[in-house]
C-alpha positions in Angstrom: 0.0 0.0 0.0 1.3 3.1 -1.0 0.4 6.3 1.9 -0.4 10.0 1.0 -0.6 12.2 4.1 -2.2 15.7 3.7 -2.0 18.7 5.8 -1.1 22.3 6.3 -0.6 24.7 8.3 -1.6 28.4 7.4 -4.8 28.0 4.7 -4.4 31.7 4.1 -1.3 30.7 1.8 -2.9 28.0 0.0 -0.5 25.1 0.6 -0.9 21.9 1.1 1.6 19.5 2.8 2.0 16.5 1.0 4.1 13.2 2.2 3.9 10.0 0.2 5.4 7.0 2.1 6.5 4.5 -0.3 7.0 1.3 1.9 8.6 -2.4 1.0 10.8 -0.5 -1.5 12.8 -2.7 -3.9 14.2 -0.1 -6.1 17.6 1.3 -6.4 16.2 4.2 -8.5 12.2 5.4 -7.6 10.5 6.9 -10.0 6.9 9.2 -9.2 5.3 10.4 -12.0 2.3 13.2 -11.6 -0.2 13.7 -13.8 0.3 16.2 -16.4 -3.8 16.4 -17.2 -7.2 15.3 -16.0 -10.0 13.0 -17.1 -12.7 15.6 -18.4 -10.6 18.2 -20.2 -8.4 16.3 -22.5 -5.2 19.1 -22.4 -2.2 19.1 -20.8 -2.4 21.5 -17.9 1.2 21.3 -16.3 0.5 20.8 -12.4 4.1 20.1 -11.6 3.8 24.6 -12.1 2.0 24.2 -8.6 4.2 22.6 -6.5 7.3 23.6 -4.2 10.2 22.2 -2.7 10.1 18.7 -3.3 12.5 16.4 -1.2 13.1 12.5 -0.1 14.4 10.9 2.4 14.8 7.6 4.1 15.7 6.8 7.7 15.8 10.0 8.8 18.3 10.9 5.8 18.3 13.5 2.9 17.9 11.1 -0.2 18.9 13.0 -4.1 15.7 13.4 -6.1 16.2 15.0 -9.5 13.8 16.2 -12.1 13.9 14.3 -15.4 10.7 15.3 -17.2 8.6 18.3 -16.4 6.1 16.4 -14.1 8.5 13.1 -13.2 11.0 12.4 -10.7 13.9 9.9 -9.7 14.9 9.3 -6.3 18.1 7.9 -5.7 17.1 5.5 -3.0 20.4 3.7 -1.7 18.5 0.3 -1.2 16.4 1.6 1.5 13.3 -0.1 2.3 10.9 2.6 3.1 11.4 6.2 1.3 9.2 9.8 1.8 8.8 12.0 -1.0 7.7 15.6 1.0 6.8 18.9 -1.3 3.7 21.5 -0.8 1.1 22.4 -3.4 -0.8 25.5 -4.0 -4.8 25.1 -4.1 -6.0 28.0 -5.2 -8.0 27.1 -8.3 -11.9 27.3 -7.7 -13.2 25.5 -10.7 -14.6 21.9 -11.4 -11.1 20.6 -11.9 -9.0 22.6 -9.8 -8.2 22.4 -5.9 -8.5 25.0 -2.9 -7.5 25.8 0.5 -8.8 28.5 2.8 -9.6 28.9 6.3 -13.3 27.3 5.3 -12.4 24.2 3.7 -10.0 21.8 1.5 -11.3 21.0 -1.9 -8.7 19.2 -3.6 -8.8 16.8 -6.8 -5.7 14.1 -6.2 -4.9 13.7 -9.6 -3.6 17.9 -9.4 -1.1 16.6 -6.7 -0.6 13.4 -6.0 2.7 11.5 -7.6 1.9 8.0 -8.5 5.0 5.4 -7.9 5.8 4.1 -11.1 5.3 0.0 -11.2 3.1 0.3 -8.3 0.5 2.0 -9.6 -2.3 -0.9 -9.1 -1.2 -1.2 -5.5 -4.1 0.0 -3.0 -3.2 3.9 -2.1 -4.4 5.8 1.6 -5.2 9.1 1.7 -4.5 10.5 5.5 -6.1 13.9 6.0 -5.0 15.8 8.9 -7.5 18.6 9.1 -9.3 20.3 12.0 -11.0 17.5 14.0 -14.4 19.2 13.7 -14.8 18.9 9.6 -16.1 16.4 7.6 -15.4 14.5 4.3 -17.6 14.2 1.3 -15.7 12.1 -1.4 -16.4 9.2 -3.2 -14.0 6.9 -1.5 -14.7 4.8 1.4 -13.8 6.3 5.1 -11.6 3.3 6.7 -11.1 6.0 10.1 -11.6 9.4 11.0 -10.0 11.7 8.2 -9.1 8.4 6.2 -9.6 7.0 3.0 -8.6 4.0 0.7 -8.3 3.6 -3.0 -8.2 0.1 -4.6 -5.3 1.6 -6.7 -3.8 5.0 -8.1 -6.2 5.5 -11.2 -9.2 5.4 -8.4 -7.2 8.0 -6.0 -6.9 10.5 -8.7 -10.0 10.2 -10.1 -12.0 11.0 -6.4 -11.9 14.7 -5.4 -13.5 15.3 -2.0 -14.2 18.5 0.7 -13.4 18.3 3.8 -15.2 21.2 5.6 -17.1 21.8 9.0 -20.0 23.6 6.8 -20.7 20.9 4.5 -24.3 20.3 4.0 -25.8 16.7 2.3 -29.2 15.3 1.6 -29.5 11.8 0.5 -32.1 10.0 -2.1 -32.3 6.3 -3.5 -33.3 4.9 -6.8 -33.8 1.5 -7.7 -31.5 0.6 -4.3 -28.4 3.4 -5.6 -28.2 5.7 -3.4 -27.3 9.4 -3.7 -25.5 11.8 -2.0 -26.1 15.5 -2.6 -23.3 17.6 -0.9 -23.4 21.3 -0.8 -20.3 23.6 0.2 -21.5 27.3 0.3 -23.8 30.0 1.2 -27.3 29.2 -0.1 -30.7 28.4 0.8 -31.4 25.4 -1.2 -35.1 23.6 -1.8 -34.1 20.4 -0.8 -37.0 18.7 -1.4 -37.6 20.7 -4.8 -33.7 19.4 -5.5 -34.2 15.7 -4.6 -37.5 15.1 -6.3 -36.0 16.9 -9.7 -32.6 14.7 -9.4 -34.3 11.3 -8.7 -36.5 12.4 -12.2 -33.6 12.5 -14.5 -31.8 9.3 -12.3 -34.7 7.2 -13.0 -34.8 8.1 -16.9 -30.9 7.8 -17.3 -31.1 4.5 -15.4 -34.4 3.2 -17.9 -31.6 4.2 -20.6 -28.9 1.6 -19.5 -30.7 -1.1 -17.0 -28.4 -0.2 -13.8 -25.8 2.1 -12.6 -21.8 1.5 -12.2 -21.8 1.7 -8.6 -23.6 1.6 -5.4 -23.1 5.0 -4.0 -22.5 8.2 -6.0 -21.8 11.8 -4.9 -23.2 15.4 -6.0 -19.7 17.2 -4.9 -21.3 20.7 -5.3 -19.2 24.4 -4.6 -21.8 27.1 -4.6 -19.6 30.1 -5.0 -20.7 33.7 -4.5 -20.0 35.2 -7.8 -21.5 33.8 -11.4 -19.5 30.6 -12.1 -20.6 27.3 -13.8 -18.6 24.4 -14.1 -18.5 20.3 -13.7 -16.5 17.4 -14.3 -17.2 13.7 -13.9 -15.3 11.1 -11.9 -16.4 6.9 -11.7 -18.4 7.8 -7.9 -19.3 11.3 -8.0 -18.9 14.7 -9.8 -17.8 18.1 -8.7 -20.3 21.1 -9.8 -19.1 24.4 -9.0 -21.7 26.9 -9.5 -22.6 30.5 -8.8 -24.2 33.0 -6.8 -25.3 31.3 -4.1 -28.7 33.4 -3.8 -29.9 32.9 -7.0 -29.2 29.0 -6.3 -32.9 28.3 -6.2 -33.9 30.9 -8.7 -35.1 30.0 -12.4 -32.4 30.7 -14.4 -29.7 29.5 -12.4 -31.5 26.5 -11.2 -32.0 25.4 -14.6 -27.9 25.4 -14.8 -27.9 23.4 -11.5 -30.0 20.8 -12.3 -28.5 20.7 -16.0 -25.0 20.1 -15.4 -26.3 17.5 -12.5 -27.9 15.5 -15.2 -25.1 16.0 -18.0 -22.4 14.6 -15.3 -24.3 11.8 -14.2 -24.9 10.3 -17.4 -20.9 10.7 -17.7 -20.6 7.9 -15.1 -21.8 5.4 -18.0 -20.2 7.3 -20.8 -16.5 7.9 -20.7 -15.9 6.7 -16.8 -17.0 3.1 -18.4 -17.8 3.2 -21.6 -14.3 4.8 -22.4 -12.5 5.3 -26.2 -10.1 2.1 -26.3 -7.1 4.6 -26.5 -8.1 5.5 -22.8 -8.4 2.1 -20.8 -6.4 2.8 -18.9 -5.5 6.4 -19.1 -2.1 7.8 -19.4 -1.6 10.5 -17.0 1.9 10.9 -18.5 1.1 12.0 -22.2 -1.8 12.9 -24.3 -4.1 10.0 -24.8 -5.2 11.0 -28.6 -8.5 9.8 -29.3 -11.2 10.8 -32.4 -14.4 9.6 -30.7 -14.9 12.8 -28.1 -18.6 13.2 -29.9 -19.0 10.1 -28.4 -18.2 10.9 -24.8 -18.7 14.2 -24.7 -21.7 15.0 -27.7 -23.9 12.3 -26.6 -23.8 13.2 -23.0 -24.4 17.2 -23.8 -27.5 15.8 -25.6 -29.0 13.3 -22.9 -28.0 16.1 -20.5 -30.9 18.1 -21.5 -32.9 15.3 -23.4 -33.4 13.2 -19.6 -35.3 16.6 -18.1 -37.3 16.9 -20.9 -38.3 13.0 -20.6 -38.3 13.7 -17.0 -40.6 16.7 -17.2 -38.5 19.1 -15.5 -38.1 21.0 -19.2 -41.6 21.8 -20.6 -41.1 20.5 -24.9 -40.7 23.8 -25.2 -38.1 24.8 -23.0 -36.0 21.8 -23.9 -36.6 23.6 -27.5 -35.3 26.6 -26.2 -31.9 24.6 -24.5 -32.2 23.0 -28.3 -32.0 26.5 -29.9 -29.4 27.8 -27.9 -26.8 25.2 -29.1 -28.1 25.7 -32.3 -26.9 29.5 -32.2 -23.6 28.5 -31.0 -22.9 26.1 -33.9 -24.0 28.4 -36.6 -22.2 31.7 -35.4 -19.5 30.3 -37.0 -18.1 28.4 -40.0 -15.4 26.1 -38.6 -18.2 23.3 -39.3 -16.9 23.6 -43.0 -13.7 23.4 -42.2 -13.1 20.5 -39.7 -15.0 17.4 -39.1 -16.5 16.7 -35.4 -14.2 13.1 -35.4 -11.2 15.2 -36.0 -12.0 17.9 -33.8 -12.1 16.0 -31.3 -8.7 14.5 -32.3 -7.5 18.5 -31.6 -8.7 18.6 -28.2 -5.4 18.0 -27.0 -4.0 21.3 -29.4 -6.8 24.2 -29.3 -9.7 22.7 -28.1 -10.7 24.3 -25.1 -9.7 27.7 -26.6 -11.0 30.0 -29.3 -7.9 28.9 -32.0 -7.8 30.9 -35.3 -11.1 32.3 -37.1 -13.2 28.8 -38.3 -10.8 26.3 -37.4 -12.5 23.5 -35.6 -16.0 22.9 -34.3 -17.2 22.3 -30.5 -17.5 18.2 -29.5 -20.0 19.0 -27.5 -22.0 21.6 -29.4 -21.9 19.3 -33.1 -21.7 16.2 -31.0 -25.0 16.9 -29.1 -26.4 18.0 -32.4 -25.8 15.0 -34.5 -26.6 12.6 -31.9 -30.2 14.2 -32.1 -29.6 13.9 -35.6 -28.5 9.9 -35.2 -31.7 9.3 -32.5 -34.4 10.5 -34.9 -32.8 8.8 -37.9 -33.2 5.6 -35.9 -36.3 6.2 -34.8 -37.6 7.2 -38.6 -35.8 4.5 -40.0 -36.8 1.4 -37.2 -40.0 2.8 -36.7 -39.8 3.6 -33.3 -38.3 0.2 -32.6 -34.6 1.4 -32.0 -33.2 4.7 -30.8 -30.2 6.2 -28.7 -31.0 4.1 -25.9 -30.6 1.2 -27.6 -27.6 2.1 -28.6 -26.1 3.4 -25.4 -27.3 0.2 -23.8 -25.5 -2.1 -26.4 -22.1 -0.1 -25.7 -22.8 -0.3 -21.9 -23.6 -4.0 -21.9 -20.5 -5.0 -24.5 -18.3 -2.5 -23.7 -18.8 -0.3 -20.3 -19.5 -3.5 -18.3 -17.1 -5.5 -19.6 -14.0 -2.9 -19.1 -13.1 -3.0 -22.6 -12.6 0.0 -24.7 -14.6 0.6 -27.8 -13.0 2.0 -31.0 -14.7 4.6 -33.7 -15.4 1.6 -36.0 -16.8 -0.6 -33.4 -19.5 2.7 -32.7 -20.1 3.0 -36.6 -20.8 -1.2 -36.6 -22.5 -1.3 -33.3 -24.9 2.1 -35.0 -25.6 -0.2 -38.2 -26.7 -3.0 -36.4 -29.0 -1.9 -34.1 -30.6 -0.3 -36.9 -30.5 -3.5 -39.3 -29.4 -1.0 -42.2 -26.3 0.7 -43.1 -25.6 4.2 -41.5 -22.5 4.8 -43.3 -23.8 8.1 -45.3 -24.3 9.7 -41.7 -20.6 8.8 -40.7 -19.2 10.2 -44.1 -21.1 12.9 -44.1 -21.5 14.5 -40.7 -19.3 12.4 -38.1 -15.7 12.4 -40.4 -16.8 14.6 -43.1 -17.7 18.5 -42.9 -21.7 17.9 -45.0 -24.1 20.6 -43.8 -26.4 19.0 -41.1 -29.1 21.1 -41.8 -31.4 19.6 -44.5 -31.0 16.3 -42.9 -32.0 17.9 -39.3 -34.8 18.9 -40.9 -35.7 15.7 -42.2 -35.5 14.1 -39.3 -37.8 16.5 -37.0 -40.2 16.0 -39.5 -40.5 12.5 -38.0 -41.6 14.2 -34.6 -44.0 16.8 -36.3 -41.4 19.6 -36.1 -39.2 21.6 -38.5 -36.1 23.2 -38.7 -36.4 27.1 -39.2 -34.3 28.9 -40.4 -34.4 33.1 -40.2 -32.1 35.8 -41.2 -30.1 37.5 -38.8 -32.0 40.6 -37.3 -28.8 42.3 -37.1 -28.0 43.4 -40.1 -24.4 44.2 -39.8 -23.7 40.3 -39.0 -26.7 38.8 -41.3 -26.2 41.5 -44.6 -22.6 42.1 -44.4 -21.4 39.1 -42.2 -19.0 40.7 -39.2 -19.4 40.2 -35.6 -17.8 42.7 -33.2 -16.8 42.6 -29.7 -19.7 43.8 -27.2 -18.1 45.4 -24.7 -15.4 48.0 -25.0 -14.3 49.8 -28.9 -16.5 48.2 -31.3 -13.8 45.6 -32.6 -14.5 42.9 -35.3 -14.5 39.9 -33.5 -15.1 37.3 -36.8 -15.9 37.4 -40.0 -18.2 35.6 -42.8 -16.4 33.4 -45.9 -18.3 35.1 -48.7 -19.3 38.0 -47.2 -18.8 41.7 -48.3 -16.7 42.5 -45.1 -14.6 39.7 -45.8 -13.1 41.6 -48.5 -12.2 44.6 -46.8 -12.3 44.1 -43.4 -10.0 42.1 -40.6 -10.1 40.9 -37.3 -9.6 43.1 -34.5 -10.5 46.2 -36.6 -11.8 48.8 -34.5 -14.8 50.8 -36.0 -15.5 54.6 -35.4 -17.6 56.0 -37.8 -20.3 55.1 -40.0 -21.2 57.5 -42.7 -19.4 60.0 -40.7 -21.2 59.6 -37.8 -19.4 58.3 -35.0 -20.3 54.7 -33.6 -21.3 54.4 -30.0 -23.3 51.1 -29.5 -25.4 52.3 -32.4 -24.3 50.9 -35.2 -27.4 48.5 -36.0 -29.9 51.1 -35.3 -27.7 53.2 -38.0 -28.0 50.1 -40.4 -31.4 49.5 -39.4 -32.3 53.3 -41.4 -30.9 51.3 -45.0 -28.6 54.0 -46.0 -27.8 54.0 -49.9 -24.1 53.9 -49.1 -22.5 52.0 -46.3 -19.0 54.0 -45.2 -17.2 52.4 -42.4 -14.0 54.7 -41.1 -11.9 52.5 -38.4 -8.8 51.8 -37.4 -6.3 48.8 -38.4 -3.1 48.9 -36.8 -3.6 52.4 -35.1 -4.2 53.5 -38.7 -7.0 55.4 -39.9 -8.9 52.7 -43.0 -11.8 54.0 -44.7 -14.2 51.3 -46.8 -17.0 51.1 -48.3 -18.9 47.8 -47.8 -22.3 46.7 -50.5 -24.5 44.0 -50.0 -24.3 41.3 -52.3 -27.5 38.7 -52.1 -26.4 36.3 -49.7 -27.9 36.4 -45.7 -25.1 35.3 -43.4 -24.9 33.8 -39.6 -28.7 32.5 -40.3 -30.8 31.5 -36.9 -32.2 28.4 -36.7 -34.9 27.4 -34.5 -36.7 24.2 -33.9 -40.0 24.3 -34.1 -43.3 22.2 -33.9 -45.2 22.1 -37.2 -48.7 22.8 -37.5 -49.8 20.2 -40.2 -48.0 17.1 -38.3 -49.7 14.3 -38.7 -51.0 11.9 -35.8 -48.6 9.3 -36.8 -46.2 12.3 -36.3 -47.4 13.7 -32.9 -47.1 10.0 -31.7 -43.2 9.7 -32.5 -42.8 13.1 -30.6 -44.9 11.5 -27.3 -42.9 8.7 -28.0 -39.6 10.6 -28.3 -40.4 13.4 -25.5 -42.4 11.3 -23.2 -45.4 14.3 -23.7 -48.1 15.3 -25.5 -47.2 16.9 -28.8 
C-alpha cells in the first residue's frame, strides 16, 4: 500500500503538505510520475507549475531526487526499504477541476497533486487527511477512520476529489437501491426537497436508458460560490459542480444550470468513466491519450444532459426547444463546421480545443456532438419505426463495452450504430461524423419525423446577417469574426476597430444606423492604429442565419405519436 498524508498549516497561503510513504521498496532508482492532465478536459495543464520544494528521504536521511521530465522524478534511494517523498502544493484554483484551500475548507482533486510510484500504480493507495478534528469529508471513497480514505489503486485516488469542511451540507435519495449523496459547500438556501424530487427524475430516466448504474453509492460534490460561475466534471463515484451565486441557487435561471449540469455529469458515469474510447483504458496521466471519438463521450452526454429533463418533465417540450436553440446559435455563429470534421476535432482537443484557436478552425465536440446525436436518434427512430433509438444504442455499448472494461474503438461505434438499426448508417458517418456535409437539410428531415421543423431566419442584425461581421460587445467596437463570402470579408479584418459610420461616430449604435438602410455604407476605423476607410455593398447572400426548432402545424397523428414517443409528452 502506497500512503499520501495531507496537511497544512496556514490555509491563508494556499499550501498543502503533502508526504507519500513509499513502503517495501525494492528499487535502487524510484521513479513518481504526476499527472500532467485530468479526465474531463483532455489538455495538458502542467501541475508540476504548482508545487514547491520537493524532497526524499529515508531513515531520517536526505535522499537525491532529480527532475527528469517536467512532471517526473527519480529518487536515488540507496536500497532503502521505506522512502518519503515531501513537497507542498498551492490550491488555489476554484473550478470543477482545480483544488482549494482556505480557512473554510479543503477542496482538492488528487490527480492535481498526487505523484503515483511508477510499477506500483495498481497497489491500493491511503489518503491521511489531517484537518481540523471538527470537519467532515464528502468524497467518493470509502472512510476506513476518522480523516481516512482507501483507494483500490492510483487510477481510483486520482479520479476521487472530496471537501473536507465543518460547513458541509448533504441530503441523500435512493433509486432502484443506488443511493445518492447531494453535498453542498456554500452559502445558499437550497429547496431540498424541490432538489431531490427533480434529481431522482432524470436518475430514473438515465437509469431506464442503460438497465443499472456502475456503482452503489455516488456523490453530488457541489461548490456554490458567491460570484456567477458554472462548471462540472465527472469522476467513476461522483462529480464536482461548481456553480454561482449562491442566492440565485434556487432561482429560475440558475436552477436550470444546476440541475442541468447535474444530469449532463451523471450520465458521464456510464459514458467515458466506463464506456471509455479504447485509447483511454487505462488512461495515461503521463502524455496525451489522442482519441477521435470525443462526440461520443462528450456529444452524446451534452444531448442526454438536456434530453433526460425533458423525458423527466423538468423542461416543458418547449423549453427543452429553447436549451435545443441555444446550441443551435452557438454552432452556426461560426463556420469552422466547414472546415473540420467533429471526429477530427475532437482528435484536436489535446492542441486548441478548449480555446477560441484561429477564425473557423475546428468545431465544439459538444456543441456538433449533441447535435448529431439528435440527428442519429431521430434517424433511428424514422428508420426502425420507433423500434430502435439512442438508448438502444447506449445500452449495447454499456452492456459490450462499459460493463465488460473493454474500450470501444470509432469503428466498433459506426458497426454497433448499423446494427442496431438492421441498415447501413454509413452516409451519416461520411457525411456529418468524419466529413464537414451541412447538417441542416438532414435535421430537418428528421424533426419531421416528430412533427417539427427546422427554421431557419435571417439574422435581425444586419451588420452580421447583410454584411457578415461580428464585433466585440463590450469596449471599442472591434470585429471579432468574420463571414467566408461575405462583403466584409473583402475589406475588413479581425480586430478592426470601428469609429464611424457614414461620418457619424459609432457608439453602440451601429445597428440602429444600419437599421435606417442608407444607400451607401461608409465604415471609417482603425487597423493597426491607422485610420482605414471602406466602403462595404451587400451582395445577395444572408449570413450567420438563426435556426430554430419548431413544432409544425400540419403534423400528422402518426407524427405527434413519434414526438410523445420521443419526448415522453403530448405533442
Amino acid at each position: 500500500m502506497i500512503h499520501y498524508h495531507l496537511s497544512f498549516q496556514n490555509p491563508l497561503t494556499h499550501f498543502v503538505d503533502i508526504k507519500i510513504t513509499v513502503k517495501d521498496n525494492q528499487q535502487q532508482d524510484l521513479y513518481l510520475q504526476l499527472p500532467a492532465w485530468r479526465p474531463g478536459r483532455y489538455e495538458l495543464q502542467h501541475f508540476a507549475q504548482k508545487l514547491r520544494a520537493v524532497t526524499a528521504e529515508a531513515n531520517g536521511n536526505s535522499l537525491h531526487i532529480e527532475k527528469v521530465t517536467k512532471d517526473r522524478w527519480l529518487v536515488q534511494t540507496g536500497g532503502a526499504e521505506e522512502v518519503e517523498i515531501s513537497y507542498s502544493f498551492f490550491a488555489r484554483q476554484m473550478d470543477a477541476g482545480g483544488s482549494w484551500l482556505d480557512e473554510a475548507q479543503l477542496y482538492l482533486n488528487p490527480i492535481n497533486c498526487l505523484m503515483a510510484v511508477v510499477g506500483r500504480e495498481q497497489e491500493p493507495c491511503q489518503l491521511k487527511l489531517e484537518p481540523p478534528q471538527e470537519w467532515q469529508i464528502a468524497c467518493g471513497l470509502p472512510v476506513t477512520e476518522k480523516h481516512t480514505l482507501e483507494a483500490r489503486n492510483f487510477d481510483e485516488l486520482a479520479d476521487s476529489p472530496f471537501i473536507a469542511s465543518d460547513s458541509l451540507k448533504r441530503e441523500t435519495f435512493k433509486v432502484e437501491g443506488y443511493t445518492f449523496h447531494i453535498w453542498i459547500q456554500g452559502d445558499c438556501q437550497p429547496d431540498w426537497e424541490k432538489i431531490k424530487q427533480d434529481f431522482e427524475g432524470f436518475t430514473k430516466e438515465q437509469l431506464e436508458v442503460f438497465g443499472d448504474f456502475p456503482v452503489q453509492e455516488y456523490h453530488y460534490l457541489n461548490e456554490i460560490l458567491p460570484y456567477r460561475f458554472y462548471h462540472g466534471v465527472e469522476h467513476s463515484h461522483s462529480t464536482v459542480i461548481t456553480l454561482g451565486p449562491g442566492e440565485l441557487l434556487m432561482a429560475p435561471s440558475l436552477y436550470k444550470e444546476f440541475v442541468g449540469v447535474s444530469s449532463h455529469e451523471l450520465f458521464h458515469t456510464w459514458n467515458i468513466k466506463k464506456i471509455r474510447p479504447k485509447e483511454m483504458l487505462p488512461y495515461n496521466f503521463a502524455q496525451e491519450n489522442y482519441f477521435k471519438t470525443g462526440y461520443v463521450a462528450e456529444g452524446i452526454t451534452t444531448y442526454y444532459g438536456d434530453y433526460m429533463l425533458a423525458r423527466s418533465g423538468f423542461f416543458t417540450a418547449e423549453a427543452y426547444f429553447e436549451e435545443l436553440n441555444t446550441s443551435l446559435q452557438r454552432y452556426f455563429a461560426d463556420y469552422s463546421r466547414d472546415n473540420l470534421s467533429v471526429a477530427d476535432s475532437s482528435f484536436d482537443l489535446w492542441l486548441d480545443g478548449y480555446k477560441p484557436g484561429i477564425p473557423d478552425r475546428k468545431v465544439s465536440i459538444y456543441i456538433k456532438g449533441a447535435l448529431t446525436a439528435m440527428l442519429l436518434d431521430l434517424q433511428l427512430r424514422k428508420a426502425t419505426g420507433n423500434r430502435v433509438s439512442m438508448d438502444t444504442v447506449m445500452r449495447q455499448l454499456w452492456e459490450r463495452f462499459g460493463k465488460k472494461n473493454i474500450g470501444y474503438t470509432e469503428q466498433d461505434y459506426a458497426q454497433l450504430v448499423g446494427e442496431v438499426a438492421g441498415q447501413s448508417f454509413e452516409a451519416y458517418f461520411a457525411k456529418y461524423i468524419n466529413g464537414t456535409e451541412s447538417i441542416e437539410p438532414a435535421l430537418d428531415e428528421a424533426l419531421r419525423h416528430v412533427g417539427c421543423t427546422l427554421a431557419e431566419q435571417q439574422n435581425p442584425l444586419a451588420y452580421e446577417g447583410k454584411y457578415g461581421f461580428k464585433i466585440s460587445s463590450e469596449g471599442s467596437m472591434k470585429i471579432t469574426a468574420i463571414a467566408p463570402g461575405s462583403p466584409a470579408s473583402e475589406l475588413l479584418s479581425i480586430d478592426d476597430e470601428l469609429v464611424a459610420l457614414n461620418g457619424r461616430k459609432l457608439e453602440n449604435n451601429l445597428q440602429q444606423l444600419l437599421a435606417l438602410e442608407p444607400e451607401e455604407v461608409e465604415l471609417a476605423l482603425f487597423r493597426e492604429k491607422q485610420l482605414r476607410v471602406v466602403r462595404l455593398e451587400a451582395n445577395d447572400k444572408s449570413f450567420y442565419s438563426k435556426y430554430t426548432v419548431q413544432k409544425r402545424k400540419d403534423a400528422t397523428a402518426a407524427e405527434k405519436e413519434n414526438f410523445r414517443l420521443w419526448l415522453k409528452q403530448e405533442f
